[in-house]
N, C-alpha and C positions, 0 to 999 in steps of 0.2 A: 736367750731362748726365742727362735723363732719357729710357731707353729703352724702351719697350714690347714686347715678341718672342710674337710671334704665327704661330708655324710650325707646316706641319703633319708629320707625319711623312712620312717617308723610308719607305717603304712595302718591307717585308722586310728594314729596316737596321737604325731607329731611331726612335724613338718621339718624340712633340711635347715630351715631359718633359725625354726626354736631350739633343734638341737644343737646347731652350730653357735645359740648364744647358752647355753646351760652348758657346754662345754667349755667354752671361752671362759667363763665364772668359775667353773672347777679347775682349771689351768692358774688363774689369776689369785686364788685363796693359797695358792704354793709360791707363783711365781708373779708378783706385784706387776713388774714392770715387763712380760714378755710381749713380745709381741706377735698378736694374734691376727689369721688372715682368713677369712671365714668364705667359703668356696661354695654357693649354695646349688645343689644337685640332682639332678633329675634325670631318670634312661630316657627319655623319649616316649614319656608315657602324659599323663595327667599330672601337671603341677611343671612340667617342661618347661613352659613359656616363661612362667615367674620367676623360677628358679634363677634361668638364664639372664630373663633382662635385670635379675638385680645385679648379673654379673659383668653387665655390658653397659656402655653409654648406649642410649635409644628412646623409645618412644612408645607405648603401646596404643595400638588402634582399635575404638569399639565400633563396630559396623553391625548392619541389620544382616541378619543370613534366616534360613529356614535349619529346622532341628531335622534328623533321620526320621519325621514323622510328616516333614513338610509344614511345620508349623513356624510361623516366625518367631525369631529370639534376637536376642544381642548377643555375639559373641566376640573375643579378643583376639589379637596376634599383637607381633610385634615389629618395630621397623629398627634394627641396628643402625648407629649414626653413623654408617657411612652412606645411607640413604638411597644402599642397594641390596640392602639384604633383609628379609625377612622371614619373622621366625613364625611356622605355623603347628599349633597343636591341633591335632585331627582332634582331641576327647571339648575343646571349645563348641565344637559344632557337630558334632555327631557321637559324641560319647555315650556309654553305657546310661550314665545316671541321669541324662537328657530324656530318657524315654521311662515312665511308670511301668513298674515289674508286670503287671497285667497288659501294658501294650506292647508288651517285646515281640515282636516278629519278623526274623533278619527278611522273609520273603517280600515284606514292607518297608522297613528302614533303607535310608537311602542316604549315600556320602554328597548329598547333591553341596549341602551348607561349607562344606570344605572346601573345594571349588569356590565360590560365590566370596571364601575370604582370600585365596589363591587372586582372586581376579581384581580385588579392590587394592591388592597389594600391587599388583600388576600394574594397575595403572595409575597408583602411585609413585612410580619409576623402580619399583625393586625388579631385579633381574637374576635375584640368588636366591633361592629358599632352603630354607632348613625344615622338616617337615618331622613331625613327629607324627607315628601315627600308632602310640598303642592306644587302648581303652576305649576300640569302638563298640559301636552298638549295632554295625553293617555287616554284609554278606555280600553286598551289591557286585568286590573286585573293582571298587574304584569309580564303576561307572557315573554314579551320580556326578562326582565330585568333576568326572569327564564333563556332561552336559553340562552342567553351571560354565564350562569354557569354551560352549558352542560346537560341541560332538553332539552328534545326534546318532540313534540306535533306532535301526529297522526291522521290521519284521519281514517276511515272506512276501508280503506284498506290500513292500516297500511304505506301509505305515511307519509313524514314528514310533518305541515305547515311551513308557513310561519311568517309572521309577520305581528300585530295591531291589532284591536278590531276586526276584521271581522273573526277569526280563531277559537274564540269564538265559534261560530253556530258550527265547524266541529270538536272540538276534542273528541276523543272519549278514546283512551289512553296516556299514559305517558310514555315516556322511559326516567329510571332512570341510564340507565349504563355509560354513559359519565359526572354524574353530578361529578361537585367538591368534592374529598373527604377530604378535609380541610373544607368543609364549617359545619361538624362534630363536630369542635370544637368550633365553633364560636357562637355569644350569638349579637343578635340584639334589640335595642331598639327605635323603630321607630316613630318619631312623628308626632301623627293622634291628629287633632283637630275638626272634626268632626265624628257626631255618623250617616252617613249614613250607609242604609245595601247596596248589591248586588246590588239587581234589586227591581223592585217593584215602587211605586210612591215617596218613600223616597229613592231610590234606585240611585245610582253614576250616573247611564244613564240620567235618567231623568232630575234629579236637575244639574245636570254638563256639559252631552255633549254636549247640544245645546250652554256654551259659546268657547265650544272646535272644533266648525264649524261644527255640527248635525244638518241635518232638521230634519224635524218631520219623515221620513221615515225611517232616518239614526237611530233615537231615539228607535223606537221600533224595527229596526232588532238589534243593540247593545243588547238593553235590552233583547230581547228572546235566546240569544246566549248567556250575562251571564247566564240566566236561564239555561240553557242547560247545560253550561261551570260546574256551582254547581253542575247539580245533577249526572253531570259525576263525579264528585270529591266523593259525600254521598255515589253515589254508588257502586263506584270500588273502593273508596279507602278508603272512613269510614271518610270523611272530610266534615265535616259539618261545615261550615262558614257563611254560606248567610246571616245570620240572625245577624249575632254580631254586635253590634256597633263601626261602626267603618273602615269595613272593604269594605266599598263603598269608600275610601280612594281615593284619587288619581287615578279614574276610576277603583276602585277595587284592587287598587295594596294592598291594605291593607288586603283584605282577601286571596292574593295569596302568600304572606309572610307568614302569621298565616299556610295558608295550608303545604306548602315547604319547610319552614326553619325553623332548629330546631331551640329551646332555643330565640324563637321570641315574644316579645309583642307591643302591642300599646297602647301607653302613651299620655298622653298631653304634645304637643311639648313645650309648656314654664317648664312646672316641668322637663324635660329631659334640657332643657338648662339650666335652675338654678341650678339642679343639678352637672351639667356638669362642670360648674363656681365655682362650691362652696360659691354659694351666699350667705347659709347660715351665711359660715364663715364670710363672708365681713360685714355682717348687723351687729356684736359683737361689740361694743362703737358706733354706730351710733348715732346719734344726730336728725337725718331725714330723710327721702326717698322720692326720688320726681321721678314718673312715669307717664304714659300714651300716647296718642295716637292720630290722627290726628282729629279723632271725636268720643267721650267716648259717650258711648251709652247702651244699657241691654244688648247687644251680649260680649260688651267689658269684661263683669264678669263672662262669660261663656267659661273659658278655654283660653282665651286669654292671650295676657301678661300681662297686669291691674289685671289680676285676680289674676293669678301666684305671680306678684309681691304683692298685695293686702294680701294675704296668709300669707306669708314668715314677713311681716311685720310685720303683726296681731302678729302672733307666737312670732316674738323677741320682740316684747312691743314698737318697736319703729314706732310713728308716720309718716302719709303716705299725702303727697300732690299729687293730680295730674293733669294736666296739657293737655290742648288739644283745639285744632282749635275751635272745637265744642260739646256742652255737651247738650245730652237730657234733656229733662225736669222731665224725670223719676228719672233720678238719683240725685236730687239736692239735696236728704237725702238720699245716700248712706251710708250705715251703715262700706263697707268695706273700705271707703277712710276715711282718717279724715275732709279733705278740696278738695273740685274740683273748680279749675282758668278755664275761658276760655283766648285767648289770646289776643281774638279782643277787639278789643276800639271803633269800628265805624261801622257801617254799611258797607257792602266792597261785589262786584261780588267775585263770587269763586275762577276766574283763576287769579282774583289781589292778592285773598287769599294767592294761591297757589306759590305767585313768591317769590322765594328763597330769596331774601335779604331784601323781605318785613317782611316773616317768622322769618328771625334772630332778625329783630330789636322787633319785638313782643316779640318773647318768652324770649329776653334779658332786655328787659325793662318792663314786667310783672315779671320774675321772681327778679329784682332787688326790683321792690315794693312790692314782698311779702316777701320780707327778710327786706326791711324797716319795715316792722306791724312783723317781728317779732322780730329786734332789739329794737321798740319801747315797745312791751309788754315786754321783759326781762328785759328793764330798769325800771321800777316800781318793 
């Protein structure tokens, strides 16, 4: 019995780490001797970085940056040992929970800190990045994270701005003469798991800044300033983005990347982490794969990890279990799982759900009785 566990976290419970060992233990009280290969998982969001380098030989680096508040912090990335690639999570240095629910205001926050760890990787010799950019707490479209790599943003009279989504409305040029000329060689791979555009009613403003502290007034000046931000880009520069999927990322940092950086694309952040892993290779004599998530639902097969991992399965022939708090009713003949558990037993409030050593004893004693049904069918 060779298992592979490929789950993501239980989002506010439990982490890919803890599940994949409270799994491995319900595996092991059936089958003593299997062996177990624990794939630790993340979209490209918050908890990326860790996930990854426990899955890689490498290095994590803590450097001084500034938070979307401009205030100094410490935050991490990572350096793969081949000592050109590095992995960067945008929520290290500009995430949501970086900023007190009372200072949220994307017209302020600025991605300058992601940048600032972009460049200390830079001239550490990486030339590859892996970028993850969900769980911001920006509006900016990237720009900050731009000037931390020596872009500078003018206004009308060729002043400099400043910093956040509110610079938006005023830029009018670009000065290129101070940017990075190492960033020339370097080749980014950023993972976007959403296909919002710019601006617009599917547009990053909309759908996102009101949980990043926007009222509604804050909403529509963002959005008219990306609008703006674009057609200064089509027009001066021949940068036509607004419209791609995708590039509503991150309050738009996704189409300021595509615009800026050369040898740049956006991918779905789990195909960028499996790749990253060499999951492929890991899935070769597997026996099983057991994935998913804290509530498996239609969003879960749409680019998510379930899906990614669902994929990778299919392809190598080996059968896919998965696992999760809670499962829609849509998917109980999901085509791309083989089998979906939920983990409850009983009827239960959500925050009894959600307590951590109520979780273990679940997912340890559900995944032991599904390794009973299947020691029992082998014996026949």
């Amino acid at each position: 019995m060779n298992v592979v566990i490929a789950i993501d976290s239980f989002k506010g419970c439990a982490s890919s780490q803890e599940l994949s060992g409270w799994i491995e233990e319900g595996i092991k009280n059936v089958y003593v001797e299997a062996e177990v290969t624990p794939c630790f998982i993340a979209d490209g969001g918050e908890g990326m970085l860790h996930a990854l380098m426990q899955n890689r030989d490498g290095k994590i680096i803590t450097c001084n940056v500034h938070n979307p508040l401009m205030q100094p912090i410490e935050a991490q990335y990572g350096i793969l040992s081949d000592g050109m690639t590095a992995v960067i999570e945008m929520a290290q240095a500009s995430g949501l929970p970086l900023v007190p629910k009372e200072q949220r205001n994307p017209l302020k926050t600025t991605t300058y800190g992601v940048g600032e760890l972009i460049k200390d990787a830079l001239l550490r010799g990486c030339r590859k990045f892996i970028v993850g950019i969900g769980g911001s707490a920006t509006n900016d479209a990237g720009l900050g994270m731009l000037q931390a790599l020596g872009y500078r943003f003018l206004d009308k009279n060729g002043d400099v701005l400043g910093y956040g989504g509110e610079i938006l409305e005023k830029v009018e040029k670009v000065d290129f003469s101070g940017v990075e000329p190492l960033l020339e060689q370097c080749e980014f791979s950023v993972a976007c798991d959403v296909d919002n555009v710019m601006y617009g009613a599917k547009g990053c403003v909309h759908v996102y800044a009101p949980q990043k502290g926007a009222d509604a007034l804050m909403v529509e000046r963002l959005d008219a300033g990306m609008v703006h931000f674009c057609e200064v880009l089509e027009r001066s520069y021949g940068k036509s983005i607004a419209h791609v999927a995708g590039s509503g990322a991150a309050g738009g940092m996704g189409g300021g990347i595509l615009a800026f950086l050369k040898n740049a694309s956006l991918r779905s952040g789990i195909e960028i982490i499996l790749d990253a892993m060499h999951f492929d290779e890991t899935l070769k004599g597997a026996t099983l794969v057991i994935t998913g998530e804290g509530r498996i639902d239609t969003q879960s097969l749409m680019g998510k990890v379930l899906s990614g991992v669902s994929k990778r399965a299919r392809r190598a022939g080996v059968p896919l279990i998965a696992l999760g708090g809670g499962i829609a009713d849509d998917l109980e003949m999901c085509e791309e799982i083989d089998a979906l558990f939920s983990i409850m037993r009983y009827p239960i409030h959500l925050e009894e759900a959600m307590e951590k050593e109520r979780t273990k004893q679940l997912v340890t004693k559900s995944t032991t009785e599904i390794f009973r049904l299947i020691r029992a069918i082998l014996r026949k």
